[in-house]
BALOBA-1460 file (C-alpha; in Angstrom, 3 decimals):
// residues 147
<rec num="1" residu="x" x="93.499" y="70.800" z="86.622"/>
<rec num="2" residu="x" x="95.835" y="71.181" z="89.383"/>
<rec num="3" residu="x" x="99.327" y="71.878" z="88.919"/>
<rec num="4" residu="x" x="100.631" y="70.774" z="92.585"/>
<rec num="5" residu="x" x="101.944" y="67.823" z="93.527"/>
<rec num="6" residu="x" x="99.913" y="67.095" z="96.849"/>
<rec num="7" residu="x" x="96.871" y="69.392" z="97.667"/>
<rec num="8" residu="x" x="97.276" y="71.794" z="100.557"/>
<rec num="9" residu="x" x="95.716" y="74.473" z="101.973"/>
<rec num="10" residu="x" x="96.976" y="77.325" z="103.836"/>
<rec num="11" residu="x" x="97.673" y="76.514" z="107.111"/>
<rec num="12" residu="x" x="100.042" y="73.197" z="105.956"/>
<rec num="13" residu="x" x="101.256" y="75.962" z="103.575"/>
<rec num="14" residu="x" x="102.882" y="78.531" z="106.597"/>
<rec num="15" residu="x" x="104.318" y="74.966" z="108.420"/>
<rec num="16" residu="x" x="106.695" y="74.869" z="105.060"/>
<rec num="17" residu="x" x="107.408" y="78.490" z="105.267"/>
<rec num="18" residu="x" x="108.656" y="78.707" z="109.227"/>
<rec num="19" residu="x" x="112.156" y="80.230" z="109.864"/>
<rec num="20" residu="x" x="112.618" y="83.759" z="108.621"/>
<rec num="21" residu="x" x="109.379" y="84.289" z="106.820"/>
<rec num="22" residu="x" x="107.500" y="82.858" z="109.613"/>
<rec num="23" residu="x" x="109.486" y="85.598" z="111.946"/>
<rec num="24" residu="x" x="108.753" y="88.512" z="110.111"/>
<rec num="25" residu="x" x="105.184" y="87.742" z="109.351"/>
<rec num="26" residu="x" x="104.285" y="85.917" z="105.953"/>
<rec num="27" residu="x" x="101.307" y="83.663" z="105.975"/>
<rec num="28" residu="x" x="99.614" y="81.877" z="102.866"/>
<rec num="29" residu="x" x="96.117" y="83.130" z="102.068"/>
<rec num="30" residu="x" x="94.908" y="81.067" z="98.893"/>
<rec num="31" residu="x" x="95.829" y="78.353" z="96.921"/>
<rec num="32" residu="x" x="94.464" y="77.989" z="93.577"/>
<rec num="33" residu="x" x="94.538" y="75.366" z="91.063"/>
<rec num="34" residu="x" x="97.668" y="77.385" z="89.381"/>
<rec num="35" residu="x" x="98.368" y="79.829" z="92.467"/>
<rec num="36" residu="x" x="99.526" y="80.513" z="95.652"/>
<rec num="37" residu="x" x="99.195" y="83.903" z="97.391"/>
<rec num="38" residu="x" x="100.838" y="84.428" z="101.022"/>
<rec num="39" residu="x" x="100.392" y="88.438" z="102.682"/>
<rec num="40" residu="x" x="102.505" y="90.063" z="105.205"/>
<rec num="41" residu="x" x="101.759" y="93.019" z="107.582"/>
<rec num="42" residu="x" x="104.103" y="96.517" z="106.706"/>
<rec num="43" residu="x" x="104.749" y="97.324" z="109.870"/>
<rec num="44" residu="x" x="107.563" y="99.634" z="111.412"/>
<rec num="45" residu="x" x="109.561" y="96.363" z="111.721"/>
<rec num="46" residu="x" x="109.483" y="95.810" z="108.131"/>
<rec num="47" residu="x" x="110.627" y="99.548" z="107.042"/>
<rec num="48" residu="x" x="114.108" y="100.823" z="106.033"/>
<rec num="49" residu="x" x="114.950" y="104.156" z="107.966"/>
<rec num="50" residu="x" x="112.851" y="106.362" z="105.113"/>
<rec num="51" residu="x" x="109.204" y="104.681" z="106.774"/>
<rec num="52" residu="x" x="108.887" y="102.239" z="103.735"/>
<rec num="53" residu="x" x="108.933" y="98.626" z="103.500"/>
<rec num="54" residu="x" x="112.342" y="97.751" z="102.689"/>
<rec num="55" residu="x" x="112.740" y="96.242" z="99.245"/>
<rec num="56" residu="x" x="114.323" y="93.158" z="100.504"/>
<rec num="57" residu="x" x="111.494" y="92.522" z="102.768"/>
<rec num="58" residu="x" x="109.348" y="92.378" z="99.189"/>
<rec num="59" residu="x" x="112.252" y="90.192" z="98.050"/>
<rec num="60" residu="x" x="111.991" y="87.661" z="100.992"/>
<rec num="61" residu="x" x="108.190" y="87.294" z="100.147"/>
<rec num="62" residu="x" x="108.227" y="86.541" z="96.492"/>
<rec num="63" residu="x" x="111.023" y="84.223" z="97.047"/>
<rec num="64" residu="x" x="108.761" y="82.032" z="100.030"/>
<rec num="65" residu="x" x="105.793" y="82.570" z="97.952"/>
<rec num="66" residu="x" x="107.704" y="81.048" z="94.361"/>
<rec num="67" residu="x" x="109.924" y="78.664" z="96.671"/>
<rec num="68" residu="x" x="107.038" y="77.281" z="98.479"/>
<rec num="69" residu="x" x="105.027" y="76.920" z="95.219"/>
<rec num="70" residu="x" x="108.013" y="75.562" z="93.420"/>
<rec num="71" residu="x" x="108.511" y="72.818" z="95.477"/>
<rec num="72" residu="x" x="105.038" y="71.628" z="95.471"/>
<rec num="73" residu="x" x="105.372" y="70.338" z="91.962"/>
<rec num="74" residu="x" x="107.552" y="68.061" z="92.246"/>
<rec num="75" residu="x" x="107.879" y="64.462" z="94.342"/>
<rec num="76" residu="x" x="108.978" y="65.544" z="97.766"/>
<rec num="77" residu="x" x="110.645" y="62.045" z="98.323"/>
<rec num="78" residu="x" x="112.605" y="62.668" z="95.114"/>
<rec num="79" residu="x" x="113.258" y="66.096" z="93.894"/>
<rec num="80" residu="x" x="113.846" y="69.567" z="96.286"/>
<rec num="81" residu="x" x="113.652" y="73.163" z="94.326"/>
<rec num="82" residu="x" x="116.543" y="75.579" z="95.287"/>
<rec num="83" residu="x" x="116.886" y="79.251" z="94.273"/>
<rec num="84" residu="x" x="118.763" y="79.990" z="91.261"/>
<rec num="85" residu="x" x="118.347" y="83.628" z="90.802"/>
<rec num="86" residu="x" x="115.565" y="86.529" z="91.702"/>
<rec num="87" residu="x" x="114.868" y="89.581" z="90.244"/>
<rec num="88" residu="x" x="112.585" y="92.120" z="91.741"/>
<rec num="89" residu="x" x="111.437" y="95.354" z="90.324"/>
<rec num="90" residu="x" x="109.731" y="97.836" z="93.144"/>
<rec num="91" residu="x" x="107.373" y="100.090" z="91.811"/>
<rec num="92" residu="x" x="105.618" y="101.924" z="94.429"/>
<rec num="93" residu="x" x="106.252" y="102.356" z="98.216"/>
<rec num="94" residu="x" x="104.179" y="100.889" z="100.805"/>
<rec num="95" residu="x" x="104.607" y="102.460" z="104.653"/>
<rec num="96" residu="x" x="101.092" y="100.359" z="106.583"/>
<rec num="97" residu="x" x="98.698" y="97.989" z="105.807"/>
<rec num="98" residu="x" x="98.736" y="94.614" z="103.846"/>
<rec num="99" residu="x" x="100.579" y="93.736" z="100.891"/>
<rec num="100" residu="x" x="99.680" y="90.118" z="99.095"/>
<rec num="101" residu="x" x="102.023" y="88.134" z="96.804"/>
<rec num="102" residu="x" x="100.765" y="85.760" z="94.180"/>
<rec num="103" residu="x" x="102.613" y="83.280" z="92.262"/>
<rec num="104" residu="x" x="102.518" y="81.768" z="89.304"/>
<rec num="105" residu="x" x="104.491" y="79.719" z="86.765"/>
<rec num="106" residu="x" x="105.861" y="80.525" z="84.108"/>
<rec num="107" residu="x" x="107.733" y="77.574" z="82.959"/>
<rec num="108" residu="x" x="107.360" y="73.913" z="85.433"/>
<rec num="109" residu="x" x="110.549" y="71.704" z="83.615"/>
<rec num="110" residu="x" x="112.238" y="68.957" z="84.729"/>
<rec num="111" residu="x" x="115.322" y="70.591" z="86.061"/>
<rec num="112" residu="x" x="114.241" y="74.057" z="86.618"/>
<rec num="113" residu="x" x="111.115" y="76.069" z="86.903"/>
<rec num="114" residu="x" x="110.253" y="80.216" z="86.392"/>
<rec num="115" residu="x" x="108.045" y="81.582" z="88.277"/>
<rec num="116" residu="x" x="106.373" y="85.349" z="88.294"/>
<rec num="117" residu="x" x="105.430" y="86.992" z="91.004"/>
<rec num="118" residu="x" x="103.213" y="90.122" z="91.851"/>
<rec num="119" residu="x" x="103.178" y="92.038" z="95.137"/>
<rec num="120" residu="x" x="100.369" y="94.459" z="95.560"/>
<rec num="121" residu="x" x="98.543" y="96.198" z="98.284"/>
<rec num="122" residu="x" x="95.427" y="96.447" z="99.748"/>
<rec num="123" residu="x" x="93.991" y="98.836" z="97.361"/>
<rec num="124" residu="x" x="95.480" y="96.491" z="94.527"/>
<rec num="125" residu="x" x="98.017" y="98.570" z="93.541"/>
<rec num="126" residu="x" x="101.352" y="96.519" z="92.126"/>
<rec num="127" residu="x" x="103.814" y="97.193" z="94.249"/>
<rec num="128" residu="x" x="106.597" y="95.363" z="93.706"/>
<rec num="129" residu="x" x="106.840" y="92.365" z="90.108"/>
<rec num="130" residu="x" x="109.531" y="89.567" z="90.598"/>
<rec num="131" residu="x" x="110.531" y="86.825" z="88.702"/>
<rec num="132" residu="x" x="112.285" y="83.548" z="90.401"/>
<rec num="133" residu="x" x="114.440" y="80.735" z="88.757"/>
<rec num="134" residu="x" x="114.643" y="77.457" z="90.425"/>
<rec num="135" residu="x" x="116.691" y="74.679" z="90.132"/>
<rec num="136" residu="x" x="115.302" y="71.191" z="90.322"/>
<rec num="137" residu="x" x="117.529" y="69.029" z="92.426"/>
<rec num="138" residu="x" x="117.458" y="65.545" z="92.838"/>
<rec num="139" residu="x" x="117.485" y="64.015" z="97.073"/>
<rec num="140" residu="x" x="119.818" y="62.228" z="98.076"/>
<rec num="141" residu="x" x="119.480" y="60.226" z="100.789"/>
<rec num="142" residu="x" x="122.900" y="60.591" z="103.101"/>
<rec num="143" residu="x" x="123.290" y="64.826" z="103.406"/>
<rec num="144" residu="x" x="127.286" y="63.455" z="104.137"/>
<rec num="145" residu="x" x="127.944" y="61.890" z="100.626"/>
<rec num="146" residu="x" x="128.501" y="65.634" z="99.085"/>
<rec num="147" residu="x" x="131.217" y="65.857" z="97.726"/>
């Protein structure tokens, strides 16, 4: 059994993710009944000045990946998930090739949800293990009625 909201599939997946994770390369790969993986590129454009990906690059893809997934558990007409807090542990260096990050809850509540994600290369080596907190917000309809 499914735990999204809406079924999707990759493609509709990378239309939620444009902005800065579109720029820099992330694109979803699978999406499972209890999953979704997205991959980006370690290029030169990606590395700090040592010739390594640059850890918050690895941050900005297990927050898209757990963001993304987040928010398709809940009614998009009534609820939005927001980032509450990340942790990210890096555990080996990556300088070419493709790295894959794969989500997965750990908790799916009514006002927030945990979700773990693992980062590992193409040999499937873990690279980098985060886990992301979201807060479940309820829409509101006029953006000017904060207060």
């Amino acid at each position: 059994m499914s735990i999204w909201f809406a079924e999707m599939n990759a493609e509709s997946l990378d239309r939620l993710a444009r902005g800065f994770a579109e720029r820099i390369g992330i694109r979803f790969t699978d999406v499972g009944a209890d999953y979704l993986c997205a991959a980006l590129e370690v290029t030169p454009e990606v590395h700090q000045p040592h010739g390594i990906l640059h850890g918050g690059v690895s941050a900005v893809l297990a927050e898209t990946v757990g963001s993304v997934a987040a928010n398709l558990c809940v009614d998009p007409q009534r609820f939005t998930c927001v980032g509450q807090e990340l942790n990210a542990n890096h555990l080996r260096p990556v300088s070419r090739g493709r790295i894959i990050a794969t989500t997965r809850p750990f908790h799916i509540g009514q006002r927030s949800q945990v979700w773990g994600i693992e980062i590992r290369d193409e040999r499937e080596r873990l690279t980098c293990i985060s886990r992301l907190t979201m807060a479940v917000i309820a829409r509101r309809d006029d953006p000017a009625s904060d207060p």
